[in-house]
C-alpha positions in Angstrom: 72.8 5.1 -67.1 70.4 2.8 -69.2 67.4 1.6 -67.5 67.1 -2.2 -67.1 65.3 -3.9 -70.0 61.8 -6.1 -69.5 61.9 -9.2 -71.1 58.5 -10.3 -71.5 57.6 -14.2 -73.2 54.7 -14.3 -75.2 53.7 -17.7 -75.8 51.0 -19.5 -77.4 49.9 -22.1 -79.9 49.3 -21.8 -83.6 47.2 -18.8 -85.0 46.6 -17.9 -81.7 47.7 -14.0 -82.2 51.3 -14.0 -80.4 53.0 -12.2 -83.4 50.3 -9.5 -83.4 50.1 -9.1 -79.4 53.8 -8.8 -79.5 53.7 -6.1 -82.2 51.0 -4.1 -80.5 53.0 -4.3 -77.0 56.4 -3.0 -78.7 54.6 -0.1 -80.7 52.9 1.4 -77.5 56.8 2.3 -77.1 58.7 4.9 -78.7 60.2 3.8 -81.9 62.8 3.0 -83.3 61.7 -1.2 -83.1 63.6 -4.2 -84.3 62.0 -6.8 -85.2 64.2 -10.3 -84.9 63.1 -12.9 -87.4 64.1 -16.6 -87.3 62.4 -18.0 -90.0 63.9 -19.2 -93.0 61.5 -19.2 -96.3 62.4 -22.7 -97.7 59.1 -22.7 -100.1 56.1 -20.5 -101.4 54.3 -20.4 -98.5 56.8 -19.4 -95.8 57.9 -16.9 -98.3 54.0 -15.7 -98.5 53.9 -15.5 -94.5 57.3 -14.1 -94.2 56.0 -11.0 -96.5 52.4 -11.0 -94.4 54.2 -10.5 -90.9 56.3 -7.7 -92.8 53.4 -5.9 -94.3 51.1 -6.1 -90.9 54.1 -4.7 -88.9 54.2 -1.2 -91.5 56.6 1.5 -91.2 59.0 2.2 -88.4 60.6 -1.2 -88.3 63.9 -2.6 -89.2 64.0 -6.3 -89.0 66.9 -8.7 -88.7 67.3 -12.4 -90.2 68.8 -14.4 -87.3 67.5 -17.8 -88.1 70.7 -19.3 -85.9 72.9 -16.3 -84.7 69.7 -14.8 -82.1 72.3 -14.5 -79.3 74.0 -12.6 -80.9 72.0 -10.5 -83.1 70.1 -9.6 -79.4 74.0 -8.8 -78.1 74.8 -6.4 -81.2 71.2 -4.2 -80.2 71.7 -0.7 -79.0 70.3 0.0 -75.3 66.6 0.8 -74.7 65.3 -0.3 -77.9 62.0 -2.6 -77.9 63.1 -5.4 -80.2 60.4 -8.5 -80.8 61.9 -11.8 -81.6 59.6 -14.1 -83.5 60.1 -16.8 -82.8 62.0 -19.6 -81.0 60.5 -22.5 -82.1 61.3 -21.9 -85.5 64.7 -20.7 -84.3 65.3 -24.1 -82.4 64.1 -25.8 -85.4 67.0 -24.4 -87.6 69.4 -25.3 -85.0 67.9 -29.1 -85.2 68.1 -29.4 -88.9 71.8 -28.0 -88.7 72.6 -31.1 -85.9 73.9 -28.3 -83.7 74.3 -28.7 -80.1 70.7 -27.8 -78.8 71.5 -27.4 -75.2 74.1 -25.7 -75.6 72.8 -22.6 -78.4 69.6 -22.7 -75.7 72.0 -22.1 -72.6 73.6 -19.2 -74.8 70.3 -17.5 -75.4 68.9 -18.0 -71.8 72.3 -16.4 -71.0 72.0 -13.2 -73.6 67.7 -12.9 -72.1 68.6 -12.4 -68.5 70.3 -9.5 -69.4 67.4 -7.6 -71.7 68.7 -3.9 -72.2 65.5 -2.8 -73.1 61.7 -3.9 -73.8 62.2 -7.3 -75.4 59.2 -9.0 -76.7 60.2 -13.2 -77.5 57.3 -15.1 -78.9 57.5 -18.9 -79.0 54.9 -21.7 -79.7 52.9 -23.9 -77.3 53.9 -27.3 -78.5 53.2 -29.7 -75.4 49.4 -29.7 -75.0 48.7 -32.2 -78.3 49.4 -35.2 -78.9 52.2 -37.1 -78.4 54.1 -37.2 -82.1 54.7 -40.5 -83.6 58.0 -39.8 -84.4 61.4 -39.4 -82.8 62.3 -36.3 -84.2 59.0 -34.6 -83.5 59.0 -35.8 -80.0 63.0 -34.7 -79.9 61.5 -31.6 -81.0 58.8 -31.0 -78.7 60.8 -32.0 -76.0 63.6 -29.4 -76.8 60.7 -26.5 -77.2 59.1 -27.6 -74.3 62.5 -27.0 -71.8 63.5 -24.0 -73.7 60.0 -22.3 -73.0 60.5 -23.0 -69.2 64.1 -21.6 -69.5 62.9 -18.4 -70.9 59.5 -18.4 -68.6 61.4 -18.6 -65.6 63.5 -15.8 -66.6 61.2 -13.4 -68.2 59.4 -10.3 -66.0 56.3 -11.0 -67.8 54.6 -13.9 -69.0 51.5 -14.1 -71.6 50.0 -16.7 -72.9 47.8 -16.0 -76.0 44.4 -18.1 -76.2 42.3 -17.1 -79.5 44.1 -13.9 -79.5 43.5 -12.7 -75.9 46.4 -12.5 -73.5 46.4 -13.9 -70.2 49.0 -12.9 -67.8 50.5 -15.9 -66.5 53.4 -14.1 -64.9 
């Protein structure tokens, strides 16, 4: 029988070293690692960080596109793999811009995380300690992030948050 996955949230603002934690925490376990992506590379320079992420993570990885289907891209892993998802913010984002039901795709991740069946590394952004936006969408927006990162907090075995790229254990 499979052991029980971990699923441990790895959150963080921008440029704050979440991507890179994640990937050192999922390589100090045996390979084979999948490496979830949810961007989308709409111009040059997502393309240009897109291809950076792919170059720092090397050999040994295969990486999937999920930028709306993460439930179940996570559903179709094998057992006892370590697969990093990076990351839900830009994943909720693609679900805003398609005017999809947001609580609802969020309700069907939390569902799909609860049940990790192996060492699952999500990493998400730390959008609620600036500012308050000046517009509706960006508000909507940090709103959204803001409850989907308690959902997965609350559910995850192990929480970091990532300040100047050092992790503090917050759970």
């Amino acid at each position: 029988m499979p052991d029980q996955g971990k699923l441990t949230f790895i959150i963080g603002g921008a440029r704050s070293g979440k991507s890179a934690h994640a990937e050192i925490l999922a390589t100090a376990l045996p390979s084979p690692w999948t490496y979830i992506a949810t961007a989308e590379a709409y111009d040059d320079e997502m393309r240009e960080r897109i291809a950076l992420h792919r170059t720092r993570r090397g050999e040994g990885w295969s990486t999937i596109d999920a930028p709306l289907d993460l439930a179940g891209a996570l559903e179709a892993l094998p057992d006892n793999q370590p697969v990093l998802v990076d990351c839900l913010t830009l994943w909720l984002t693609n679900h805003m811009l398609a005017e999809h039901d947001i609580e609802q795709e969020c309700r069907r991740l939390t569902d799909v995380l609860l049940r990790p069946r192996g060492s699952w590394f999500v990493v998400s952004n730390e959008v609620g300690q600036g500012i308050v936006p000046d517009n509706a969408l960006a508000r909507r927006f940090r709103d959204a992030a803001g409850r989907l990162n308690q959902q997965v907090a609350a559910i995850s075995d192990t929480v970091l948050l990532m300040v100047a790229g050092l992790p503090l254990k917050v759970k």
